[in-house]
C-alpha positions in Angstrom: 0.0 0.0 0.0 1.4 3.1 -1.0 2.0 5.7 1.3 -0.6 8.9 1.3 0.4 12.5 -0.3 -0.2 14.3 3.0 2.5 14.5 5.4 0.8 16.8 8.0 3.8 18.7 8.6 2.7 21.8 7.0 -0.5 21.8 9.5 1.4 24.4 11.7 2.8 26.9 8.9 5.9 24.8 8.2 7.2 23.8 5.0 10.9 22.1 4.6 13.7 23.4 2.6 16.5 21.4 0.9 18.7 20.3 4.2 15.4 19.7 6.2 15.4 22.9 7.8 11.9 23.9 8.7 10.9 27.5 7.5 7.5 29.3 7.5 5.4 29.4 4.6 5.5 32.9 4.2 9.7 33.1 3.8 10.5 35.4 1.2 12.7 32.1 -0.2 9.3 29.9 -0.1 7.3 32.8 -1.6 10.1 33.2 -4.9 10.1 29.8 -5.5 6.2 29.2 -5.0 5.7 32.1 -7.2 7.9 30.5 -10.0 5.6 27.3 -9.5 2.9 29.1 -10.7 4.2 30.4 -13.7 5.4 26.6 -14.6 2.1 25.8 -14.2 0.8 28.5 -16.4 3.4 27.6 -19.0 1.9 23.8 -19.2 -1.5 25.4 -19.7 -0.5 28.2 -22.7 1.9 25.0 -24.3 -1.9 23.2 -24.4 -3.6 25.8 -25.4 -1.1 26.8 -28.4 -2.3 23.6 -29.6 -4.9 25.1 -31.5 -2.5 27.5 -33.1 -0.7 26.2 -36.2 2.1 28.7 -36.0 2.9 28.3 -32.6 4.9 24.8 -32.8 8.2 26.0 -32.2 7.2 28.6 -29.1 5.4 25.1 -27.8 9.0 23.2 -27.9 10.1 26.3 -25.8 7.9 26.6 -23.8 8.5 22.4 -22.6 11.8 22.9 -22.4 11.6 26.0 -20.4 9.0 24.1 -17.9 12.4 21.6 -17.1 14.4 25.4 -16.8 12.4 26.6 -14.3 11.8 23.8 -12.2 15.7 24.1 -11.9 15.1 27.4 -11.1 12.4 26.4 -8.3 14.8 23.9 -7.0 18.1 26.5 -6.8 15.9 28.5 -4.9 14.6 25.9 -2.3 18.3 25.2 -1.1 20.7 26.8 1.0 23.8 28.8 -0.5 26.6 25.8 -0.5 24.3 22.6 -0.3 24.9 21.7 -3.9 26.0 22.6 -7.2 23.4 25.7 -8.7 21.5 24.1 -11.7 20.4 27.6 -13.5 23.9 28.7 -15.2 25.1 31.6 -17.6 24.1 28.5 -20.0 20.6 28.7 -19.5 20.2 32.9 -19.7 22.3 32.7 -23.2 19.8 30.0 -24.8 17.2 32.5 -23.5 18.8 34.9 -24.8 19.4 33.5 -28.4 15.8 32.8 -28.4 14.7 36.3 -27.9 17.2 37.4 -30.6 15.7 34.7 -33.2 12.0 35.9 -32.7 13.0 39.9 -32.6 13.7 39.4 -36.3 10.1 38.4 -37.1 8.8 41.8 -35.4 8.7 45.3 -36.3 9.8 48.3 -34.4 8.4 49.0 -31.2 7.0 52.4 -31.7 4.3 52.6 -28.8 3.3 50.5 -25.6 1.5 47.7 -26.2 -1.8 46.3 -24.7 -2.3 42.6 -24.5 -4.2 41.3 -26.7 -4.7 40.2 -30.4 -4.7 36.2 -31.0 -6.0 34.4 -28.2 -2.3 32.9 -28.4 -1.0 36.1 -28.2 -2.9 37.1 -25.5 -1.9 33.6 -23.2 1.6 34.4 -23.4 1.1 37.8 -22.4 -0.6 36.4 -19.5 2.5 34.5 -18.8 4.4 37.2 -19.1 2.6 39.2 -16.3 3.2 36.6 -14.1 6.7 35.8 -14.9 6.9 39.7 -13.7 5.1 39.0 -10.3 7.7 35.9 -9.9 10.7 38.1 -10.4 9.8 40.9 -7.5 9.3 37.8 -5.3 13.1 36.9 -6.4 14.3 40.2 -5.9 12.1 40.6 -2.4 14.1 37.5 -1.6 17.3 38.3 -2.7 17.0 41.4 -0.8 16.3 39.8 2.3 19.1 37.3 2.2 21.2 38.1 -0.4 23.8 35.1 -0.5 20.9 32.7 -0.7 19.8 33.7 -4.5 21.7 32.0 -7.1 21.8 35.0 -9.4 21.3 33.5 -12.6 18.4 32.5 -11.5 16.7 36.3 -11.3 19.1 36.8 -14.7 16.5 33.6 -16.0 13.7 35.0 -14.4 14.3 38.5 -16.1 14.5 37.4 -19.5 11.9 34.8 -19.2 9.0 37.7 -19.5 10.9 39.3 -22.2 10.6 36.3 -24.4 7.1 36.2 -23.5 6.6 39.7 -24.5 8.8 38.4 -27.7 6.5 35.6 -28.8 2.9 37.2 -27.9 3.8 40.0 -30.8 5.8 36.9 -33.0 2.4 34.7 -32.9 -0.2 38.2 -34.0 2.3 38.9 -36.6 2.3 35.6 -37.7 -1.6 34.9 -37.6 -1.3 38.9 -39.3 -3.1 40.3 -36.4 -1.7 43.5 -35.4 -0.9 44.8 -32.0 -2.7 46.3 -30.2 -1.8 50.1 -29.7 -2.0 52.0 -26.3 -3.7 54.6 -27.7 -2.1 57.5 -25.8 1.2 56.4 -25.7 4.3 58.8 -25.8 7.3 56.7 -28.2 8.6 53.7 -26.1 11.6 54.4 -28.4 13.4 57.5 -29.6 16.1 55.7 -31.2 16.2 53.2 -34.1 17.2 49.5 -33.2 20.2 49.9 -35.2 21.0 53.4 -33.5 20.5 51.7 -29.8 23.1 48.8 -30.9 25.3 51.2 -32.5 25.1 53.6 -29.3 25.7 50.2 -27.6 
């Protein structure tokens, strides 16, 4: 007979970390990575619901493989500095980062701010991307607490996790030629070309 899922030992507020310590469920460290369970979870519902999206297969394989990223990230976070090796590494941050690059050549100029919306694919990954924000000021909150317990390419991940977001919501409308939508009384996001800002760079 198997043994149930309930351990009881959280009855009193208590939750354990890696190394068995016992910590309260409001810790800044069990708030960050709680918060980053939650947007692992929301990934695994947008990857389903880009199912219905045929130009949305590759941001899908991302998406998976970014589920098994941020689990590490979960896990780095749930340890004490010095118990083991970090997981997250500047590895992680430069695929991230070559990812965001790859899909910024499918969009135009940002001229103004832009409100979610568009595809109904679109508008799921700006969902995640909203919540990827909230995750990150619960890093930060935590890092600012303790500051030697934070592997920092972990809020590096974090970071650049809602940027790709941002990224693929505007990739998938101009794919499915659905425009973005405008903020209507926006002032330029940008006074400077793309090419200027790299040049300036």
């Amino acid at each position: 007979m198997k043994p149930p899922i309930y351990t009881r030992t959280g009855d009193k507020g208590k939750t354990r970390i890696g190394g068995g310590t016992a910590v309260g469920k409001s810790d800044h460290r069990v708030e960050a990575f709680g918060e980053l369970d939650h947007v692992n979870s929301w990934c695994g519902l947008v990857e389903a619901t880009l199912a219905k999206d045929a130009y949305a297969e590759d941001i899908r394989k991302d998406l998976r493989i970014t589920q098994q990223f941020l689990f590490d990230c979960t896990s780095d976070l749930s340890v004490p500095h010095g118990y083991r090796e970090y997981k997250i590494t500047a590895d992680h941050l430069t695929w991230l980062e070559e990812k965001i690059d790859t899909y910024s050549k499918e969009t135009s100029e940002i001229q103004f701010f832009i409100i979610p919306g568009g595809t109904e694919s679109s508008s799921w990954l700006h969902v995640l991307r909203t919540t990827t924000r909230n995750a990150e000021r619960k890093v930060v909150a935590f890092m600012q607490a303790e500051p030697e317990e934070v592997n920092p390419f972990v809020l590096k991940f974090v970071n650049r996790l809602s940027d790709y977001f941002f990224e693929v919501a505007r990739v998938i409308n101009q794919r499915n030629q659905v425009e973005d939508v405008a903020y209507e009384r926006s002032e330029k996001v940008f006074h400077l070309s793309k090419e200027e800002r790299e040049k300036k760079e």
